[in-house]
N, C-alpha and C positions, 0 to 999 in steps of 0.2 A: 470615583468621578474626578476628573482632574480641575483646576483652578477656572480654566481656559471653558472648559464644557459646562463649570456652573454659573459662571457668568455669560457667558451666550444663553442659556435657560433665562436668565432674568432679565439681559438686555434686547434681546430678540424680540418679543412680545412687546415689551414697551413700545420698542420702536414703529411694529407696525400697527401698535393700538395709535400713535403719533400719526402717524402716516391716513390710518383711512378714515380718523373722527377729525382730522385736524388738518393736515398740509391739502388731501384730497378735495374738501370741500374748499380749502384756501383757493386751489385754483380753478377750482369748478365753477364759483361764483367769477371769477376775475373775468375768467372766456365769457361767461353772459353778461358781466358789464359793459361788453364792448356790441353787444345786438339789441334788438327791440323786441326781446322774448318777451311775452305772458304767461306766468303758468296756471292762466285761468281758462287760456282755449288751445288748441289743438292743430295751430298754425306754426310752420316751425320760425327757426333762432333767425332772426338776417342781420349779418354784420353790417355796421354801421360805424364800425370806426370810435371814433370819440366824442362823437356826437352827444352822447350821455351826458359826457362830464364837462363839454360844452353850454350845456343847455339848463346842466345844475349851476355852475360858477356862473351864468349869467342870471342865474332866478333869485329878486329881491327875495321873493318871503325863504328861499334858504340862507339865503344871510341873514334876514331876521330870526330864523329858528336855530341859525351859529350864534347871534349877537347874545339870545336868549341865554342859549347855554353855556355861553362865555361867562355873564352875568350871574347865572346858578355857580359855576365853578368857583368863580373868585369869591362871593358870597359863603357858601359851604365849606370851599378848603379853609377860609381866615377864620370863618368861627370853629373848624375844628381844630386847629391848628390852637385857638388861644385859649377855647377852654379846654382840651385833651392837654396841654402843654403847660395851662394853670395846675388842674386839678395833682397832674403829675409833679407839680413843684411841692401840690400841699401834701400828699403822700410821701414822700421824700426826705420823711422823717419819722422818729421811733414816737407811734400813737397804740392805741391801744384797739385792739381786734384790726389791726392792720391788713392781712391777711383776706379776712373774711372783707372789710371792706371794701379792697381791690377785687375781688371777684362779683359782689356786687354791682359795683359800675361798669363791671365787662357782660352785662349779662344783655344789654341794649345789642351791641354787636353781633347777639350770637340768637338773635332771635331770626324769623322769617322777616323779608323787606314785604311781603303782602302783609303778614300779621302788624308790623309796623302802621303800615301806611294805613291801614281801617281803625288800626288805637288811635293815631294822631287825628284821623277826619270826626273821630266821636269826640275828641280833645277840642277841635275846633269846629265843632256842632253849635250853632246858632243858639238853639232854645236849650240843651243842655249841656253844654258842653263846661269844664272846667274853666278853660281859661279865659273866657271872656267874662265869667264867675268871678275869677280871681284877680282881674287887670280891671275890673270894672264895666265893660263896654258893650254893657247892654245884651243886643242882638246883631254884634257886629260879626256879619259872613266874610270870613278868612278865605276863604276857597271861592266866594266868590264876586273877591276885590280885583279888577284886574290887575290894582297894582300891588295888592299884598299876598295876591297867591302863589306868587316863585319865592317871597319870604319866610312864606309859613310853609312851604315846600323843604325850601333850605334848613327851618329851625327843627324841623323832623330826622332830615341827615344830620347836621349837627347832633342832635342828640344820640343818634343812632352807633354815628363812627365818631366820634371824640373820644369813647374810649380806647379803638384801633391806637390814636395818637400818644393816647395816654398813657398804654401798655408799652407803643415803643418810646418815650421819653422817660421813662422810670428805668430802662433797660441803663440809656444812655448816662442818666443823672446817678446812677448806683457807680456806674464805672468812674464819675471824675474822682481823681482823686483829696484824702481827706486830707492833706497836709497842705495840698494849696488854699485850701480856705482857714486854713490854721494857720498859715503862714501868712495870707489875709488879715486874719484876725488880731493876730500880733502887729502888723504897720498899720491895725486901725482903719479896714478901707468899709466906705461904704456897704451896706446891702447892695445900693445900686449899680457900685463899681464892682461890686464881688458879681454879680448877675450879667455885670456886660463883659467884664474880660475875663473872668474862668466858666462861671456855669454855661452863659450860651457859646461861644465859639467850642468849648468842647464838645456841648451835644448838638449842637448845631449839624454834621454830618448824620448822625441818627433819625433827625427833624428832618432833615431833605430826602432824607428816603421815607420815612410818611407821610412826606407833601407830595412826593409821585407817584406815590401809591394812590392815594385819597384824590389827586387830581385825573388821574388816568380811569378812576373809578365813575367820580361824578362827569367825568365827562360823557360817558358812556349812560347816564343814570335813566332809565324808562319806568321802574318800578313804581316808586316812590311817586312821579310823577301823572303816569297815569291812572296811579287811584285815586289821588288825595284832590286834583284839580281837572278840567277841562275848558279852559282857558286860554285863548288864543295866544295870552303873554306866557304860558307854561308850557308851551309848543316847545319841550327840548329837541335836538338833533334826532334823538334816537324816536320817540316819539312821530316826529316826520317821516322818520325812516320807515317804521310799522306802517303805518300809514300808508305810503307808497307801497310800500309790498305786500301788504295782507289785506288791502280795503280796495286800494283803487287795481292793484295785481299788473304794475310795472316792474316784472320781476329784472329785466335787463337795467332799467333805470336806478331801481334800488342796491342793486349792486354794485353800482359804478359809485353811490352817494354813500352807501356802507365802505369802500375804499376809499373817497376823499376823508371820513371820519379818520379812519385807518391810518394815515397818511399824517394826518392833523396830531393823532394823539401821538404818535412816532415822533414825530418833528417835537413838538412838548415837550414829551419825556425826555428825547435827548438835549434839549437846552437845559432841561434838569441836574440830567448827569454832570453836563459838562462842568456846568456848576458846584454838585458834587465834587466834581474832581480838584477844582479850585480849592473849595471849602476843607478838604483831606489835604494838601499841602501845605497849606497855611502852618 
Protein backbone atom coordinates (compact mmCIF):
# COMPACT_ATOMS: atom_id res chain seq x y z
CA UNK A 1 0.00 0.00 0.00
CA UNK A 2 1.51 3.14 -1.07
CA UNK A 3 2.13 6.48 1.41
CA UNK A 4 -0.61 8.41 -0.39
CA UNK A 5 -3.29 5.39 0.07
CA UNK A 6 -2.34 5.08 3.90
CA UNK A 7 -2.99 8.38 4.64
CA UNK A 8 -6.21 8.87 2.82
CA UNK A 9 -7.35 5.59 5.03
CA UNK A 10 -6.69 7.74 7.99
CA UNK A 11 -7.45 11.18 6.88
CA UNK A 12 -10.76 10.46 5.09
CA UNK A 13 -12.81 9.17 7.95
CA UNK A 14 -11.63 11.78 10.26
CA UNK A 15 -12.75 14.23 8.02
CA UNK A 16 -16.09 13.11 7.53
CA UNK A 17 -16.41 12.08 11.31
CA UNK A 18 -15.69 16.37 11.39
CA UNK A 19 -18.00 16.96 8.87
CA UNK A 20 -21.34 15.12 10.02
CA UNK A 21 -21.01 15.40 14.24
CA UNK A 22 -19.41 18.77 13.80
CA UNK A 23 -19.58 21.39 10.87
CA UNK A 24 -23.28 19.53 9.87
CA UNK A 25 -25.00 20.47 13.00
CA UNK A 26 -22.78 23.94 12.84
CA UNK A 27 -24.87 24.88 10.12
CA UNK A 28 -28.09 23.29 10.85
CA UNK A 29 -28.60 25.16 13.99
CA UNK A 30 -27.36 28.59 12.17
CA UNK A 31 -30.47 28.20 9.46
CA UNK A 32 -33.03 27.88 12.55
CA UNK A 33 -31.42 30.65 14.22
CA UNK A 34 -32.80 32.72 11.68
CA UNK A 35 -36.81 31.31 12.07
CA UNK A 36 -39.35 30.76 14.95
CA UNK A 37 -39.04 26.90 14.88
CA UNK A 38 -40.22 24.88 18.06
CA UNK A 39 -39.22 21.37 18.25
CA UNK A 40 -41.93 20.81 20.64
CA UNK A 41 -44.87 21.13 17.80
CA UNK A 42 -45.25 20.22 14.38
CA UNK A 43 -45.65 23.60 12.81
CA UNK A 44 -43.02 24.34 10.34
CA UNK A 45 -39.57 26.73 10.39
CA UNK A 46 -40.67 30.50 9.16
CA UNK A 47 -37.95 32.66 8.54
CA UNK A 48 -37.85 35.65 10.29
CA UNK A 49 -34.81 37.29 9.56
CA UNK A 50 -32.94 38.53 12.62
CA UNK A 51 -35.44 39.08 14.58
CA UNK A 52 -33.92 36.56 17.03
CA UNK A 53 -30.89 38.23 17.66
CA UNK A 54 -32.81 41.40 17.83
CA UNK A 55 -34.91 40.56 20.40
CA UNK A 56 -32.04 38.83 22.53
CA UNK A 57 -29.44 41.97 22.38
CA UNK A 58 -32.35 43.97 23.46
CA UNK A 59 -33.55 41.66 26.50
CA UNK A 60 -32.26 43.08 30.03
CA UNK A 61 -32.26 39.76 31.81
CA UNK A 62 -29.84 38.39 28.94
CA UNK A 63 -27.34 40.88 29.73
CA UNK A 64 -27.92 40.18 33.26
CA UNK A 65 -27.27 36.29 32.60
CA UNK A 66 -24.00 37.79 30.26
CA UNK A 67 -23.13 40.21 33.30
CA UNK A 68 -23.48 36.95 35.61
CA UNK A 69 -21.21 35.15 33.64
CA UNK A 70 -18.72 37.73 32.90
CA UNK A 71 -18.47 37.91 36.84
CA UNK A 72 -18.04 33.89 37.16
CA UNK A 73 -15.18 34.10 34.53
CA UNK A 74 -13.08 36.87 35.89
CA UNK A 75 -13.78 35.29 39.52
CA UNK A 76 -12.62 31.61 38.41
CA UNK A 77 -9.91 32.35 35.80
CA UNK A 78 -8.03 34.79 38.66
CA UNK A 79 -8.26 32.27 41.36
CA UNK A 80 -7.15 29.65 38.98
CA UNK A 81 -4.72 31.36 37.59
CA UNK A 82 -3.17 32.26 41.20
CA UNK A 83 -3.41 29.15 42.94
CA UNK A 84 -2.52 26.69 39.82
CA UNK A 85 0.32 29.27 39.28
CA UNK A 86 1.35 29.43 43.19
CA UNK A 87 1.18 25.84 43.85
CA UNK A 88 3.41 25.40 40.49
CA UNK A 89 5.97 27.73 41.87
CA UNK A 90 6.08 25.49 45.09
CA UNK A 91 6.70 22.40 43.02
CA UNK A 92 9.31 23.82 41.01
CA UNK A 93 11.70 22.44 43.12
CA UNK A 94 13.65 19.11 44.28
CA UNK A 95 11.10 17.89 47.32
CA UNK A 96 10.54 14.75 48.18
CA UNK A 97 7.85 12.23 46.50
CA UNK A 98 7.56 14.98 44.08
CA UNK A 99 6.36 12.90 41.55
CA UNK A 100 3.49 11.19 43.36
CA UNK A 101 2.57 14.54 44.74
CA UNK A 102 1.99 16.18 41.33
CA UNK A 103 -0.35 13.53 40.38
CA UNK A 104 -2.19 13.84 43.37
CA UNK A 105 -3.18 17.49 42.79
CA UNK A 106 -4.09 16.50 39.17
CA UNK A 107 -6.42 14.09 40.23
CA UNK A 108 -9.46 17.10 41.00
CA UNK A 109 -9.19 17.69 37.01
CA UNK A 110 -9.76 14.31 35.90
CA UNK A 111 -12.68 13.59 37.88
CA UNK A 112 -16.58 14.00 36.47
CA UNK A 113 -17.81 17.85 36.63
CA UNK A 114 -21.39 16.03 37.92
CA UNK A 115 -19.31 13.87 40.62
CA UNK A 116 -17.80 17.29 41.38
CA UNK A 117 -20.55 19.46 41.73
CA UNK A 118 -22.59 16.82 44.44
CA UNK A 119 -19.03 16.53 46.56
CA UNK A 120 -18.85 20.39 46.69
CA UNK A 121 -22.94 20.87 47.55
CA UNK A 122 -22.36 17.96 50.54
CA UNK A 123 -19.17 20.33 51.23
CA UNK A 124 -21.43 23.32 51.45
CA UNK A 125 -24.46 21.37 53.22
CA UNK A 126 -25.86 23.54 56.01
CA UNK A 127 -26.22 21.00 58.75
CA UNK A 128 -23.20 18.97 57.80
CA UNK A 129 -21.31 20.08 55.75
CA UNK A 130 -17.45 20.57 56.31
CA UNK A 131 -16.77 23.81 55.71
CA UNK A 132 -18.96 25.98 57.44
CA UNK A 133 -17.52 23.23 60.37
CA UNK A 134 -14.18 24.48 59.66
CA UNK A 135 -14.68 28.45 58.92
CA UNK A 136 -16.95 28.50 61.80
CA UNK A 137 -20.43 29.67 60.39
CA UNK A 138 -22.78 27.98 62.00
CA UNK A 139 -25.62 27.10 59.55
CA UNK A 140 -24.70 29.41 56.97
CA UNK A 141 -26.47 28.33 53.26
CA UNK A 142 -23.71 28.83 50.59
CA UNK A 143 -26.03 27.74 47.86
CA UNK A 144 -28.44 29.65 49.05
CA UNK A 145 -26.91 33.27 49.54
CA UNK A 146 -27.89 35.10 46.51
CA UNK A 147 -24.75 36.81 46.94
CA UNK A 148 -22.40 33.93 47.89
CA UNK A 149 -23.76 31.30 45.52
CA UNK A 150 -21.68 32.30 42.15
CA UNK A 151 -18.73 32.39 44.86
CA UNK A 152 -19.08 29.18 46.19
CA UNK A 153 -19.79 28.08 42.47
CA UNK A 154 -16.51 29.71 41.46
CA UNK A 155 -14.50 28.12 44.67
CA UNK A 156 -15.46 24.53 43.27
CA UNK A 157 -13.93 25.52 39.56
CA UNK A 158 -11.20 26.90 41.20
CA UNK A 159 -10.51 23.78 42.92
CA UNK A 160 -11.46 21.56 40.15
CA UNK A 161 -9.19 23.30 37.20
CA UNK A 162 -6.19 24.99 39.03
CA UNK A 163 -4.59 22.08 38.64
CA UNK A 164 -5.14 22.28 34.53
CA UNK A 165 -3.02 25.67 35.28
CA UNK A 166 -0.65 24.13 37.42
CA UNK A 167 0.41 21.28 35.12
CA UNK A 168 0.94 23.88 32.36
CA UNK A 169 3.12 26.24 34.48
CA UNK A 170 5.43 23.60 35.76
CA UNK A 171 5.70 22.77 31.94
CA UNK A 172 6.71 26.45 31.38
CA UNK A 173 8.93 27.04 34.75
CA UNK A 174 11.08 23.48 34.04
CA UNK A 175 11.99 25.19 30.52
CA UNK A 176 13.50 28.82 32.04
CA UNK A 177 16.65 28.44 32.05
CA UNK A 178 19.04 27.63 35.28
CA UNK A 179 21.87 30.18 34.50
CA UNK A 180 19.62 33.07 34.51
CA UNK A 181 18.87 32.75 37.95
CA UNK A 182 22.35 31.95 38.73
CA UNK A 183 23.45 34.77 37.02
CA UNK A 184 20.72 36.50 39.20
CA UNK A 185 22.06 35.16 42.20
CA UNK A 186 25.63 36.33 41.63
CA UNK A 187 24.37 40.42 40.96
CA UNK A 188 22.41 39.68 44.22
CA UNK A 189 18.86 40.42 42.85
CA UNK A 190 15.91 40.05 44.74
CA UNK A 191 13.27 36.97 44.90
CA UNK A 192 11.03 39.63 43.89
CA UNK A 193 13.04 40.94 41.02
CA UNK A 194 14.05 37.34 39.98
CA UNK A 195 10.07 36.67 39.85
CA UNK A 196 9.25 39.78 37.68
CA UNK A 197 12.03 39.97 35.17
CA UNK A 198 13.04 36.10 34.41
CA UNK A 199 10.48 33.76 35.95
CA UNK A 200 7.10 35.50 34.73
CA UNK A 201 7.84 37.10 31.35
CA UNK A 202 9.29 33.67 30.52
CA UNK A 203 6.39 31.66 31.38
CA UNK A 204 4.19 34.12 30.95
CA UNK A 205 3.36 32.89 27.00
CA UNK A 206 2.60 29.23 28.60
CA UNK A 207 0.06 31.15 31.35
CA UNK A 208 -1.83 32.96 28.48
CA UNK A 209 -2.57 29.94 26.84
CA UNK A 210 -4.15 28.58 30.19
CA UNK A 211 -5.88 31.56 30.68
CA UNK A 212 -7.67 30.88 27.26
CA UNK A 213 -8.23 27.76 27.69
CA UNK A 214 -9.80 28.07 31.42
CA UNK A 215 -11.62 31.36 30.03
CA UNK A 216 -13.15 29.86 27.05
CA UNK A 217 -14.19 26.91 29.28
CA UNK A 218 -15.86 28.75 32.21
CA UNK A 219 -17.41 30.83 29.96
CA UNK A 220 -19.38 28.07 28.47
CA UNK A 221 -19.64 26.52 32.27
CA UNK A 222 -23.44 24.82 32.88
CA UNK A 223 -22.35 21.82 34.93
CA UNK A 224 -21.04 22.93 37.76
CA UNK A 225 -23.68 25.53 37.86
CA UNK A 226 -26.65 23.73 37.55
CA UNK A 227 -26.13 21.30 40.39
CA UNK A 228 -24.53 23.13 43.13
CA UNK A 229 -27.18 26.43 42.84
CA UNK A 230 -30.55 27.47 41.55
CA UNK A 231 -30.39 31.00 41.99
CA UNK A 232 -31.40 33.58 40.03
CA UNK A 233 -27.84 35.50 40.54
CA UNK A 234 -26.19 31.89 39.24
CA UNK A 235 -28.28 32.19 35.90
CA UNK A 236 -25.00 31.68 33.84
CA UNK A 237 -25.28 32.18 29.93
CA UNK A 238 -25.43 28.63 29.19
CA UNK A 239 -27.83 27.94 31.96
CA UNK A 240 -30.27 30.44 30.07
CA UNK A 241 -29.51 28.83 27.20
CA UNK A 242 -30.98 25.26 28.37
CA UNK A 243 -33.52 26.84 29.50
CA UNK A 244 -34.82 28.35 26.33
CA UNK A 245 -34.25 25.33 24.56
CA UNK A 246 -35.27 22.34 26.59
CA UNK A 247 -37.94 24.05 28.94
CA UNK A 248 -39.75 26.68 27.32
CA UNK A 249 -38.72 24.72 23.45
CA UNK A 250 -37.69 28.20 21.44
CA UNK A 251 -35.66 25.96 19.46
CA UNK A 252 -35.07 28.96 16.72
CA UNK A 253 -34.39 31.48 19.53
CA UNK A 254 -31.96 29.48 21.22
CA UNK A 255 -29.95 29.01 18.42
CA UNK A 256 -29.50 32.37 17.47
CA UNK A 257 -28.36 33.00 21.59
CA UNK A 258 -26.19 29.74 21.31
CA UNK A 259 -24.28 31.79 18.33
CA UNK A 260 -24.14 35.29 20.09
CA UNK A 261 -22.23 33.05 22.96
CA UNK A 262 -20.33 31.60 19.90
CA UNK A 263 -19.48 34.79 18.63
CA UNK A 264 -18.49 36.31 22.28
CA UNK A 265 -16.11 33.52 23.20
CA UNK A 266 -14.42 33.98 19.50
CA UNK A 267 -13.99 37.63 19.82
CA UNK A 268 -12.19 36.77 23.64
CA UNK A 269 -10.18 34.27 22.59
CA UNK A 270 -8.88 36.19 19.94
CA UNK A 271 -8.01 39.46 22.00
CA UNK A 272 -6.08 36.58 23.88
CA UNK A 273 -4.03 35.48 21.17
CA UNK A 274 -3.30 38.60 19.98
CA UNK A 275 -1.96 39.21 23.15
CA UNK A 276 -0.09 36.10 22.98
CA UNK A 277 1.45 37.15 20.15
CA UNK A 278 2.69 40.47 21.73
CA UNK A 279 3.83 38.50 24.85
CA UNK A 280 6.17 35.84 22.31
CA UNK A 281 7.96 38.89 20.73
CA UNK A 282 8.90 40.47 23.67
Amino acid sequence: MSDLAIRNLFIIPTIVFLIVFNIFPLLYSLGYSFTDFRASTNAPANFVGLDNYRTLLSDPFIWRNFTITAKYVIVSVTGQVIVGFGVAMLLNREIPFKGLLTTLLLLPMMLSMAVVGLFWKMLYDPNFGVINYALGLGKFEWLADPDMALYAIAIADIWMWSPFVMLLSLAGLSAVPKHLYEAAAIDRASGLYTFFRITLPLVAPILMIAIIFRTMEAFKTFDLAYILASQPTTEVISIRLYKMAFQEWQTGMSCALAYIVLIMVLAITNIYIKYLNKVKER
